[in-house]
C-alpha positions as CSV (number, residue, x, y, z in Angstrom):
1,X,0.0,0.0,0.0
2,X,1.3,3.6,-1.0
3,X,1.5,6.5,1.2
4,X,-0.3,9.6,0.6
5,X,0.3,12.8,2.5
6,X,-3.0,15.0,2.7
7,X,-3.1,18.1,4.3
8,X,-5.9,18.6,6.9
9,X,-7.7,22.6,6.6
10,X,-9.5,24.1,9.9
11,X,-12.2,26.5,8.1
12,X,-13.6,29.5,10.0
13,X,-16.4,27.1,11.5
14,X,-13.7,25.2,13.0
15,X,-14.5,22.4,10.8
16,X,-12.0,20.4,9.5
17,X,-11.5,20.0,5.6
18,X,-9.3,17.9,2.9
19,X,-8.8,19.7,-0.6
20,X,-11.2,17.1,-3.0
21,X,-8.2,16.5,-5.2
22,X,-6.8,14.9,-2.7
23,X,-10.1,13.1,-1.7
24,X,-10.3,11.7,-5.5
25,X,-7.0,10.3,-5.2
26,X,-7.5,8.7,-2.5
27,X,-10.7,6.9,-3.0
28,X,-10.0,4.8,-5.3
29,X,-6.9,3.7,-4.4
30,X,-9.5,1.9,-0.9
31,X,-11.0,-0.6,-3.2
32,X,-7.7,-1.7,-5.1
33,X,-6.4,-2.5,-2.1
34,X,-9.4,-4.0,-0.5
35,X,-9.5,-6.5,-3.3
36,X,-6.3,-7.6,-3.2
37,X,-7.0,-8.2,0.5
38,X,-9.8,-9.8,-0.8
39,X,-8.3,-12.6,-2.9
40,X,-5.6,-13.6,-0.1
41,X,-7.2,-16.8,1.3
42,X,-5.9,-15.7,5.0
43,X,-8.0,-12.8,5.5
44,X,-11.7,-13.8,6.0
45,X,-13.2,-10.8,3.6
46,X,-15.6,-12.1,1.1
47,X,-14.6,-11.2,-2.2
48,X,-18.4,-10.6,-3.3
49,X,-18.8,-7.9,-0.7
50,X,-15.8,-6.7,-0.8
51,X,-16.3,-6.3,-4.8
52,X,-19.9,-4.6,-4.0
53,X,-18.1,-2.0,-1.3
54,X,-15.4,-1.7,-3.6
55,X,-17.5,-0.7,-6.6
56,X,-19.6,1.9,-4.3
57,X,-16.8,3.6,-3.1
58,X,-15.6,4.1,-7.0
59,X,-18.8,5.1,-7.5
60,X,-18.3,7.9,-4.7
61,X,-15.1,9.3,-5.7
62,X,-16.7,9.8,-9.6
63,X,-19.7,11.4,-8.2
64,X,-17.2,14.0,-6.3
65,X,-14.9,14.1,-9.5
66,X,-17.6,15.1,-11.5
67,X,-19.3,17.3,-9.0
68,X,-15.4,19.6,-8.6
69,X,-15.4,19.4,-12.9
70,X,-19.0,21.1,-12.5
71,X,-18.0,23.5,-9.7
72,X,-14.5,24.2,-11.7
73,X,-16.5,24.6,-15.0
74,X,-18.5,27.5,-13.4
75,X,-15.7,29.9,-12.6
């Protein structure tokens, strides 16, 4: 598994925040890695559900891709 270094934003609210380029990296690099998990006999995962989580957290990190190509396509 590679490393990636994100760095964390504290908005005016005091909420934290991640910049979404970072949060589309990271996404589906999860399910890669959960399905190689997956197919090691060792581990206990089934490979169906991991597949299905695997596929909705792809399906996530599109969704906000496209939603930052809409917001960027604005300005």
């Amino acid at each position: 598994m590679g490393q990636l270094s994100v760095p964390v934003i504290c908005g005016d609210s005091g909420n934290l925040a991640i910049p979404a380029l970072q949060v589309v990296q990271l996404l589906p690099s999860l399910p890669d890695d959960w399905e190689d998990w997956a197919g090691r006999d060792d581990n206990g995962l089934d490979p169906v559900t991991t597949g299905a989580l695997a596929d909705l957290v792809r399906q996530l990190a599109d969704q906000i891709d496209l939603a930052c190509i809409a917001i960027a396509s604005e300005d």
